[in-house]
N, C-alpha and C positions, 0 to 999 in steps of 0.2 A: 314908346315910339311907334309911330306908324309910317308906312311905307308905300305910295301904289305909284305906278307907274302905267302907263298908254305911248302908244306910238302910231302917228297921225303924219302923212306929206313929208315923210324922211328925218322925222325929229322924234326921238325919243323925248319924252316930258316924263323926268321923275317927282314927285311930290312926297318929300318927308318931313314931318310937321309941320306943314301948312308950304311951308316952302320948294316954292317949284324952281325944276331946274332943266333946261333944254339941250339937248345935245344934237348935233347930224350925224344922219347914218355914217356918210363918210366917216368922219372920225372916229368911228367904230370902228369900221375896217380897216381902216389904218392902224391900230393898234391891232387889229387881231393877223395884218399883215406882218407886223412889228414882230411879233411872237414865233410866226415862221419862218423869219430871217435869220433870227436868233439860233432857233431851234436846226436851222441848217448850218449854222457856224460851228454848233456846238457837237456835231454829226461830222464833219471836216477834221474839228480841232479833235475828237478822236480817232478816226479812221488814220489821220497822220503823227498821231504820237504813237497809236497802234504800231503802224512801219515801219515808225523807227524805233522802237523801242527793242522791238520783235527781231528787226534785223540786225542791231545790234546788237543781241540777246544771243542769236546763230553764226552769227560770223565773227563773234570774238572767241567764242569756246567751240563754233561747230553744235551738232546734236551729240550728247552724250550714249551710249551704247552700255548695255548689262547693267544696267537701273530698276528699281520696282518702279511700279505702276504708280506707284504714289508721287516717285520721283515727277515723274513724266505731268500727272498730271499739273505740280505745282510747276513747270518749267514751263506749260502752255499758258495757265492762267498768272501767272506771272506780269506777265506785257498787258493783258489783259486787266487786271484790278488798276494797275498805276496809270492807262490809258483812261480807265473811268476816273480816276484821281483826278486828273490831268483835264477830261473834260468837266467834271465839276465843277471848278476851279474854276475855268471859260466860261461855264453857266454861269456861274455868281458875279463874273465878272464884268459880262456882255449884258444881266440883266439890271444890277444895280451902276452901271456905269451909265453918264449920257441920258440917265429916264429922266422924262417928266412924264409927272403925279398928274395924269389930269383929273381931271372935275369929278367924272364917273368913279373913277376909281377910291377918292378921298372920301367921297361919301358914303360909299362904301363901308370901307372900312369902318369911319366913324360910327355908321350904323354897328356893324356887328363889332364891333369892340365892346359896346355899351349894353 
């Protein structure tokens, strides 16, 4: 398989086995805008599981007192792993929900699948 690509007057022109394929800048950016909208939901949806996880973590028992260190530390990161849980989950969710596959991207793949 061969592959070459050029970008000429706002159009990317990809060419993979003889076949060319044209894209606009814009819709580049659109999708790489796409990515950090995402990427800011996914930074929300933890920062707010975090609070409440956390806070509901300290205001149903309080902080514990005459614990080791070990305690302590799993009572912090606690809120913290399930908060990443929690945004993962949003990731997978906000990225495979509502996509479309465009052009660029499917060729892609085809390429390096093969």
């Amino acid at each position: 398989m061969d592959i070459n690509w050029y970008y000429t007057e706002g159009e990317l022109t990809l060419k993979v086995d003889g076949d060319e394929h044209k894209f606009l800048l814009e819709d580049l950016i659109a999708g790489s805008s796409a990515y950090k909208e995402r990427r800011k939901k996914v930074l929300v949806v933890f920062l707010f599981s975090l609070f409440l996880i956390g806070s509901m973590q300290f205001l149903g028992g309080g902080m514990p007192s005459d614990q080791s260190a070990y305690f302590y530390i799993g009572y912090i990161t606690t809120p913290i792993i399930f908060s990443g849980i929690i945004a993962l989950l949003s990731y997978l969710y906000f990225r495979f929900s509502k996509k479309k596959i465009n052009k660029l991207e499917s060729i892609a793949k085809d390429f390096f699948s093969t």
